[in-house]
C-alpha positions as CSV (number, residue, x, y, z in Angstrom):
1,X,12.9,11.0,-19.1
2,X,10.5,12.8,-21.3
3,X,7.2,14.2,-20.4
4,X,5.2,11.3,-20.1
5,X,7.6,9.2,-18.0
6,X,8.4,12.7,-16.0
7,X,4.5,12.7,-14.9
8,X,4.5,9.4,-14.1
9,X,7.8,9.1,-12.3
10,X,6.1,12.1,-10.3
11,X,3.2,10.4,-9.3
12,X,4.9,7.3,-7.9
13,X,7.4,9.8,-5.9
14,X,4.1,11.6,-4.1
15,X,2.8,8.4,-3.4
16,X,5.3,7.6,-1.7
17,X,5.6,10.7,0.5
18,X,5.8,9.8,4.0
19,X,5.6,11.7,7.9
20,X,8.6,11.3,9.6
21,X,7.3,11.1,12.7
22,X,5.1,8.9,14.9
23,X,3.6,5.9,12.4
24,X,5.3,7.3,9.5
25,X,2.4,6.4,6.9
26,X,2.2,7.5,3.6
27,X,0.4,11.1,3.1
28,X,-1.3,9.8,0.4
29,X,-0.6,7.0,-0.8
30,X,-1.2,4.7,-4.1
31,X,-4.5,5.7,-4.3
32,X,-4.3,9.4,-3.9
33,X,-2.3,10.6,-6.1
34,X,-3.7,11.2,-9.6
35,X,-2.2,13.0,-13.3
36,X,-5.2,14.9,-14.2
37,X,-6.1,17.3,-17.3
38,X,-7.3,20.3,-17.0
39,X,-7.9,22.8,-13.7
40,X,-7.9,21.9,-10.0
41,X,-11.5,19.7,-10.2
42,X,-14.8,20.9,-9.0
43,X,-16.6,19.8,-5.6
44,X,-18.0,16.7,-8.0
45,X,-14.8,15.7,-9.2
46,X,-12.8,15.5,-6.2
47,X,-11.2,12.2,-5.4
48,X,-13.4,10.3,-2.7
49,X,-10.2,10.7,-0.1
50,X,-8.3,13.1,1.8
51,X,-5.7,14.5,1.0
52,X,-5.0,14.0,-2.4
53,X,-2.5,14.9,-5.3
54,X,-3.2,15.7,-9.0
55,X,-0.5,16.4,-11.1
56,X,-0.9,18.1,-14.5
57,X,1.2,18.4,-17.5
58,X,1.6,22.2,-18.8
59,X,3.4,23.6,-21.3
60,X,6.7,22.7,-22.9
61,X,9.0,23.8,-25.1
62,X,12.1,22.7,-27.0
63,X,15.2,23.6,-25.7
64,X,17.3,26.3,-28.0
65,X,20.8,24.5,-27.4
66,X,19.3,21.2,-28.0
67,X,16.1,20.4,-29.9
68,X,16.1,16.9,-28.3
69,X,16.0,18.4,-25.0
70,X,12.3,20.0,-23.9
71,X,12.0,22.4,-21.1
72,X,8.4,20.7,-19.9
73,X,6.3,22.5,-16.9
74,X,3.9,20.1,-14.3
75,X,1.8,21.3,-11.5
76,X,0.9,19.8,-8.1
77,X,-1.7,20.2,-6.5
78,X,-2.5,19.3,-2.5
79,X,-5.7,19.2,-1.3
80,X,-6.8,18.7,2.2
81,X,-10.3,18.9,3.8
82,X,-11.0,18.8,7.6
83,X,-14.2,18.3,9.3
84,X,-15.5,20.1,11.9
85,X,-13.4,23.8,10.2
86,X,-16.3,26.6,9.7
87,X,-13.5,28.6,9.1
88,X,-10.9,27.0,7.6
89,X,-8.4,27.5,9.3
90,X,-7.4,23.9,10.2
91,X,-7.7,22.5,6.5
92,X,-4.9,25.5,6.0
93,X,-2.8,25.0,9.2
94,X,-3.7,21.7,10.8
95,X,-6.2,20.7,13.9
96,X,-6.1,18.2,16.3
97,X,-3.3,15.3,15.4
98,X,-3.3,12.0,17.7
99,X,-0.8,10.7,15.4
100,X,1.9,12.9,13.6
101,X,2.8,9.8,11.3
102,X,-1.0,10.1,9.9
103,X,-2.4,12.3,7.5
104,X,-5.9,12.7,10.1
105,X,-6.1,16.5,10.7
106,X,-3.2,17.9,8.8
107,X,-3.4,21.2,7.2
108,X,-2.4,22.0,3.7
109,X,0.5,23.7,5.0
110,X,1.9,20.2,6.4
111,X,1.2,18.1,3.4
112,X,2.9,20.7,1.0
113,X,5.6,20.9,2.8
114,X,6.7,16.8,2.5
115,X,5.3,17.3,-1.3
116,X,8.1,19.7,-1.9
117,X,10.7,17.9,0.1
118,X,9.8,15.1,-2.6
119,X,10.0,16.7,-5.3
120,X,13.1,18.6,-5.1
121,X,14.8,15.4,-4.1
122,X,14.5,14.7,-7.8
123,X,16.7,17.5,-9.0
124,X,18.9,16.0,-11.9
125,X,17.0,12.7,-11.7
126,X,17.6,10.6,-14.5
127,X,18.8,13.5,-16.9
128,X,15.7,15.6,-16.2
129,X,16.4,18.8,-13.6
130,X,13.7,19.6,-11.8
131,X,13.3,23.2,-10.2
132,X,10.2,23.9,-8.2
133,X,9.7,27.8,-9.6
134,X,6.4,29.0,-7.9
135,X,3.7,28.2,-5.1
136,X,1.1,29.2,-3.3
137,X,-1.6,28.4,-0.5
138,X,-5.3,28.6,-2.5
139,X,-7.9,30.3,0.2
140,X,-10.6,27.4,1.8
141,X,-13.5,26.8,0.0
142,X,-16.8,25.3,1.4
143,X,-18.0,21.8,0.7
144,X,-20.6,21.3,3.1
145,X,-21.4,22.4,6.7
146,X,-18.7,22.2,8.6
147,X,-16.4,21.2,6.1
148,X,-13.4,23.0,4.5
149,X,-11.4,22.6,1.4
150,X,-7.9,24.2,1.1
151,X,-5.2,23.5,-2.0
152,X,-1.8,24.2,-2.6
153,X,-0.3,24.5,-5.9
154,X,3.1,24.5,-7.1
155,X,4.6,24.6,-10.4
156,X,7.7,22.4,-11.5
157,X,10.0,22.9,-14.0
158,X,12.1,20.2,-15.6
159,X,14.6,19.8,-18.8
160,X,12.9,16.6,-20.3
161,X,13.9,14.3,-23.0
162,X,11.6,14.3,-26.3
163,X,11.9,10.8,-26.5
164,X,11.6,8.2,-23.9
165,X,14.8,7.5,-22.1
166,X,15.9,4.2,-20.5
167,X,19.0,4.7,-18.1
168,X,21.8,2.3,-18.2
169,X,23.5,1.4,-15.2
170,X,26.9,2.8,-14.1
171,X,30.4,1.5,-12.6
172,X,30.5,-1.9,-13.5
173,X,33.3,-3.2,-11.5
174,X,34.3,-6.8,-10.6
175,X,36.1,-7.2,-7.0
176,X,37.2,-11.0,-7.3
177,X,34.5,-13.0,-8.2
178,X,31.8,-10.2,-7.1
179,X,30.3,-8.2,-10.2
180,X,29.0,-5.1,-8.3
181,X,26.8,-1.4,-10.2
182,X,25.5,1.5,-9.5
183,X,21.9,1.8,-9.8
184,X,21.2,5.4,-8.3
185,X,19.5,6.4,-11.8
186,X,17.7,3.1,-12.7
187,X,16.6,1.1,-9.5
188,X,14.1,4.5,-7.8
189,X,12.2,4.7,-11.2
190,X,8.3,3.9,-11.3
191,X,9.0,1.5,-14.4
192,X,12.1,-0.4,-13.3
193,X,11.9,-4.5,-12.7
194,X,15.3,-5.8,-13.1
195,X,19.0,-5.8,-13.9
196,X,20.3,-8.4,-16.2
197,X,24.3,-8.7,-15.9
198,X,25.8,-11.3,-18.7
199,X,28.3,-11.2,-21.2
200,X,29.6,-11.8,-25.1
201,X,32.4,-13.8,-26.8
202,X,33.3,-10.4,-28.6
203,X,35.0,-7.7,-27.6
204,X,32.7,-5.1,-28.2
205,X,29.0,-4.5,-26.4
206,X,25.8,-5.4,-27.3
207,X,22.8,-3.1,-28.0
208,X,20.0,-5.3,-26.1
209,X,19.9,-7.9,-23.5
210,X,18.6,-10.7,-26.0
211,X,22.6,-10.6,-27.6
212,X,23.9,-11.8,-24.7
213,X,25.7,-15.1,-25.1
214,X,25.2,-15.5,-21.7
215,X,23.5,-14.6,-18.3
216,X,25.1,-13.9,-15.1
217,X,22.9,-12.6,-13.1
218,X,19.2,-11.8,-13.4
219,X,17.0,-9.4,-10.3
220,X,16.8,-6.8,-8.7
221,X,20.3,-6.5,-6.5
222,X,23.2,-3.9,-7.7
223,X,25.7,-6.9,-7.1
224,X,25.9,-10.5,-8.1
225,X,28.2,-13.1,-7.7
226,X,29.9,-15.4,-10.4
227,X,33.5,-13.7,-11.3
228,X,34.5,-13.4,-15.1
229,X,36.3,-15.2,-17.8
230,X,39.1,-13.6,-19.7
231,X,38.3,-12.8,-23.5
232,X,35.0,-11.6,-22.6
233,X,32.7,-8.5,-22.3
234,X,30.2,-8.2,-19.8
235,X,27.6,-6.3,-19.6
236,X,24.6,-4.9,-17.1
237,X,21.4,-3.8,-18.5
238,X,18.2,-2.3,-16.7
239,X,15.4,-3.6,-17.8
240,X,11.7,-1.3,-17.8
241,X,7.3,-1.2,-18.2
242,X,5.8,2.2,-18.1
243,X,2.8,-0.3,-17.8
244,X,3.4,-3.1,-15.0
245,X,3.8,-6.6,-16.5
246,X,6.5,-8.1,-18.1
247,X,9.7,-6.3,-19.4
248,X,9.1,-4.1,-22.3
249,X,12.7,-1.8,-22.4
250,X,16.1,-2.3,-21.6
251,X,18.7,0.2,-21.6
252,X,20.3,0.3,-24.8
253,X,23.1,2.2,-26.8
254,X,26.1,0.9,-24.4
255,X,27.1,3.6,-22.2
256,X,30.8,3.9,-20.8
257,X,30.3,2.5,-17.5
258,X,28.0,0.0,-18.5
259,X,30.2,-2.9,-19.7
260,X,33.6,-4.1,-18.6
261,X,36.1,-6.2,-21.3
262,X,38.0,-8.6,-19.5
């Protein structure tokens, strides 16, 4: 991934971010997670809800064994208020929880901690290695009476791409007439929509779905059935939108893995 799909692919991870216990809801979910430019916002910026994510893009630079490789910096940042906290001291460590499957009343403290569990379960994701290198809990600041804000910033480091990158699937195998792939790298990304499996009367692979002689299979499953014909090359393909709507990428430049001659 490069930077741009690395921020992105971050933000859909966070809102994701669930409690493992009790309801299990989100902690922020699709509407509280945000890429923002620039510092941790003032009182009048702040997002209407609580708690919320911002995730900035920092500094990068190219990588000195490989200039297409760029060694790309983001920050998190948590932010939880609780009413009621003169002090603080809840927006830092928590109050009162009916529910421990619901954000209500959690401290910054609990809401970093399932960010970081996120994020490091990205390490090596998609070609880009992620290493969480430095946090810290920011002291409460006052919004009102009776109301506490307290952040938590992180910064995470991770060996990007300079151009966008579009992962192929992997172990294309056919176990009589089931065509089965590995999608470990394709199918958890915030711009995936489909597989396309099909194949071509020549005995090499194609660079694009749309030089398929024919399609097999067409959704999102990592299996299909339909078997194969000898004399043939088949093919999967993941297909992508960094935007939503219809497909705008495919994987390209077969990789070994990818396609299977019969």
């Amino acid at each position: 991934m490069n930077p741009w799909q690395m921020a992105q692919q971050l933000k859909h991870e966070l809102a994701q971010v669930a409690w493992t216990e009790g309801a299990r809801d989100v902690v922020f979910g699709s509407r509280g997670v945000f890429v923002y430019a620039g510092a941790p916002p003032t009182d009048e910026e702040h997002p209407p809800g609580f708690p919320f994510a911002l995730v900035t893009i920092g500094a990068g630079s190219p990588d000195e064994d490989d200039p297409d490789l760029i060694e790309q910096t983001f920050s998190i940042v948590s932010a939880v208020e609780v009413a009621g906290d003169p002090l603080g001291e809840n927006a830092v460590i928590g109050g009162s929880r009916a529910d421990y499957g619901k954000s209500a009343g959690a401290g910054v403290a609990e809401v970093s901690e399932r960010v970081r569990a996120a994020v490091q379960s990205l390490t090596a994701y998609d070609g880009a290695a992620v290493v969480v290198s430095g946090s810290g809990t920011g002291a409460p600041s006052v919004m009102g009476r009776g109301r506490q804000l307290a952040l938590d910033e992180f910064t995470v480091s991770a060996l990007c791409t300079s151009a966008p990158r579009y992962t192929a699937p992997q172990e294309l195998t056919l176990t009589g007439s089931v065509w089965s792939w590995a999608g470990a790298w394709t199918t958890p990304r915030f711009d995936f929509i489909r597989y396309t499996l099909g194949y071509t009367n020549n005995a090499e692979p194609v660079a694009t779905p749309g030089e398929l002689d024919g399609v097999v299979y067409s959704g999102t499953n990592t299996e299909a059935a339909g078997g194969g014909t000898s004399g043939r090359t088949y093919q999967v393909f993941a297909e992508y939108n960094g935007h939503g709507g219809p497909v705008a990428a495919a994987s390209s430049a077969p990789e070994l893995g990818s396609f299977l001659k019969l």
